[in-house]
C-alpha positions as CSV (number, residue, x, y, z in Angstrom):
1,X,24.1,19.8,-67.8
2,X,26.8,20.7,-65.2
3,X,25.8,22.1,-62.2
4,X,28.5,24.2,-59.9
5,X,28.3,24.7,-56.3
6,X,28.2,28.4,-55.1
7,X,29.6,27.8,-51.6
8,X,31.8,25.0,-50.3
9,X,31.3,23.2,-47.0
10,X,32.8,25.8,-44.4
11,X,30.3,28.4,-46.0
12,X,26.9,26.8,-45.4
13,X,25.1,26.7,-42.1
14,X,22.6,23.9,-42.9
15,X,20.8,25.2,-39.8
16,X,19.8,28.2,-42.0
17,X,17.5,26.2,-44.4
18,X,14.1,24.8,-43.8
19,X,14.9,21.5,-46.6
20,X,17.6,19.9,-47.7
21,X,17.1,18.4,-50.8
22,X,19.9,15.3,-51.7
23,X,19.3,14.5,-55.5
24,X,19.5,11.4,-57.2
25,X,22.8,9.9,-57.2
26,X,23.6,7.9,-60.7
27,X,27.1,6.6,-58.8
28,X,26.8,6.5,-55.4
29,X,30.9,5.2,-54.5
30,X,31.3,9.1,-56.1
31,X,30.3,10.9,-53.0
32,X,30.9,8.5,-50.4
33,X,34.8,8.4,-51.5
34,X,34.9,12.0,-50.3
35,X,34.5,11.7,-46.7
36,X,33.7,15.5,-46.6
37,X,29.8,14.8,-47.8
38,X,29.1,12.7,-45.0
39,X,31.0,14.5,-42.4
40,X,29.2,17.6,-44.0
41,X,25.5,15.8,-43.5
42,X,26.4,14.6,-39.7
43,X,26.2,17.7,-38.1
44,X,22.7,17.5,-38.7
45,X,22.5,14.7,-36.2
46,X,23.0,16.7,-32.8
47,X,21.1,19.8,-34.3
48,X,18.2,20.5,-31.8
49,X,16.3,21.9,-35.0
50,X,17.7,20.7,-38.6
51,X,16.0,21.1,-42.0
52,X,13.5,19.0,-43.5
53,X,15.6,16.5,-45.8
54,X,14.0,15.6,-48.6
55,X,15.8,12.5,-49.9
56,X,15.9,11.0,-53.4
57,X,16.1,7.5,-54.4
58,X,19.3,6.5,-53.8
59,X,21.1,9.5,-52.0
60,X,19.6,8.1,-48.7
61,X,22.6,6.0,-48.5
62,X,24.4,9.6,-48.1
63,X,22.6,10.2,-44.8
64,X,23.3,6.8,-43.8
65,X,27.0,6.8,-44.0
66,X,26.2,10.0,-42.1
67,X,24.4,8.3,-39.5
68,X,21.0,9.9,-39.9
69,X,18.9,7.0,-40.6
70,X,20.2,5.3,-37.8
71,X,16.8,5.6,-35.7
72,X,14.6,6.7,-39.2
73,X,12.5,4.6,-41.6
74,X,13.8,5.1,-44.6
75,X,13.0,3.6,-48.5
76,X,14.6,4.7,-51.7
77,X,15.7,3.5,-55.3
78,X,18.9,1.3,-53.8
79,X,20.1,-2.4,-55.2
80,X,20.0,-4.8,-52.6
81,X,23.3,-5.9,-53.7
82,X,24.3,-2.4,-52.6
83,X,22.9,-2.9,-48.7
84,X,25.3,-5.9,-48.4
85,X,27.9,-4.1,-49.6
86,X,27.7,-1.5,-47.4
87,X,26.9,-2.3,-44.4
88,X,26.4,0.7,-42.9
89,X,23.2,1.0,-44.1
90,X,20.5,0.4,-41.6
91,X,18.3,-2.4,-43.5
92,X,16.8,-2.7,-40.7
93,X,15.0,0.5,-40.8
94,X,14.6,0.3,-44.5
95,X,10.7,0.3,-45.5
96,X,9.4,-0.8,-48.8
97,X,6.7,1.8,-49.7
98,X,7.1,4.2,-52.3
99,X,7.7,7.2,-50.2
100,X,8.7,7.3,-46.1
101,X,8.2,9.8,-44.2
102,X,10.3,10.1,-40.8
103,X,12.1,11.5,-38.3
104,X,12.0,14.8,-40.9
105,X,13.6,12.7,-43.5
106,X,11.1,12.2,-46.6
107,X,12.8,9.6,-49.1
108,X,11.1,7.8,-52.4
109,X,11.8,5.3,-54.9
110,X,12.7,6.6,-58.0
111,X,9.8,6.4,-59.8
112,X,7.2,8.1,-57.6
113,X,8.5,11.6,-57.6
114,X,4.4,12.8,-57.7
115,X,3.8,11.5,-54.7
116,X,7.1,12.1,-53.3
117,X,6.6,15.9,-53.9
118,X,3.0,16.1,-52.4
119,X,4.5,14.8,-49.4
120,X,7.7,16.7,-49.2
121,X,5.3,19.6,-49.3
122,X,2.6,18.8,-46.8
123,X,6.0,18.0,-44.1
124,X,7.1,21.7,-45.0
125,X,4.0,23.1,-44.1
126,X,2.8,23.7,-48.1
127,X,-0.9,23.0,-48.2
128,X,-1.1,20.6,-51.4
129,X,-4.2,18.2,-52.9
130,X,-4.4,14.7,-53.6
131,X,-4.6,15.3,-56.9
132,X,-1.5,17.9,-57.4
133,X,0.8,16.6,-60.4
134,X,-1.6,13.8,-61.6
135,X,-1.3,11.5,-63.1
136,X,0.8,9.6,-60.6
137,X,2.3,6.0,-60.1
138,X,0.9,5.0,-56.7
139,X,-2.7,4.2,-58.0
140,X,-2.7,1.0,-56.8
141,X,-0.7,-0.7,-53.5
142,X,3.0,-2.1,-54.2
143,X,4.5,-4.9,-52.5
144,X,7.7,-5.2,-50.9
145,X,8.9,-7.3,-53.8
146,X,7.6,-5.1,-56.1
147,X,10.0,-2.2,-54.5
148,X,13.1,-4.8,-54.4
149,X,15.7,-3.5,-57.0
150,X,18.3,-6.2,-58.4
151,X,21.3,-4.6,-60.2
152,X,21.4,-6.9,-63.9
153,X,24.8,-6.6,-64.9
């Protein structure tokens, strides 16, 4: 499926939205050879009230090469191999749970997109069980090395 953008850049006012969702990135070198993504993400970093961005599995490194994470826990479906190539990324603040919550930024590991909703939700304000979209992945506690992704190729 292709998806087109209805607007471009210099026609969205991110201020208008309440979330921001960033989707899955299968390539992530795509958008970050367009410096216009980033630069388009950064304004969000002196906005005295910005969206809720909802961040999936790997496009937090969008927000990072926007600065965002730079004082926000983040986690997210990214290769380590991929933090030392890019340096930019704040390991520092990365945490490995399945889903972080911080700073307005909500961000998951790939495969706990249950859990990653339910929370998304509850930050917007959406009152949502425990239970909503069962059955789920986080049914039992993951280590860190458990939520450590190797490229093998």
């Amino acid at each position: 499926m292709e998806v087109l953008a209805q607007k471009n850049f210099s026609q969205v006012d991110l201020l208008d939205y309440d979330l921001l969702i960033l989707p899955v990135i299968d390539d992530y070198r795509v958008p970050l050879r367009d410096a216009r993504n980033a630069a388009f993400l950064a304004q969000l970093k002196t906005a005295d009230k910005r969206p809720i961005i909802a961040a999936m599995s790997s496009s937090p490194i969008l927000l990072a090469k926007a600065g965002l994470l730079e004082d926000t826990k983040f986690t997210g479906g990214i290769f380590e191999e991929t933090y030392e190539k890019n340096p930019f990324i704040p390991k520092q603040n990365l945490v490995r749970q399945p889903v972080v919550s911080d700073n307005g930024v909500v961000s998951f590991s790939f495969q706990f997109f249950r859990e990653f909703a339910i929370i998304a939700a509850r930050v917007c304000g959406i009152k949502v069980g425990d239970n909503f979209l069962e059955p789920g992945h986080a049914d039992h506690s993951y280590t860190a090395e458990e939520l450590t992704y190797h490229f093998e190729g």
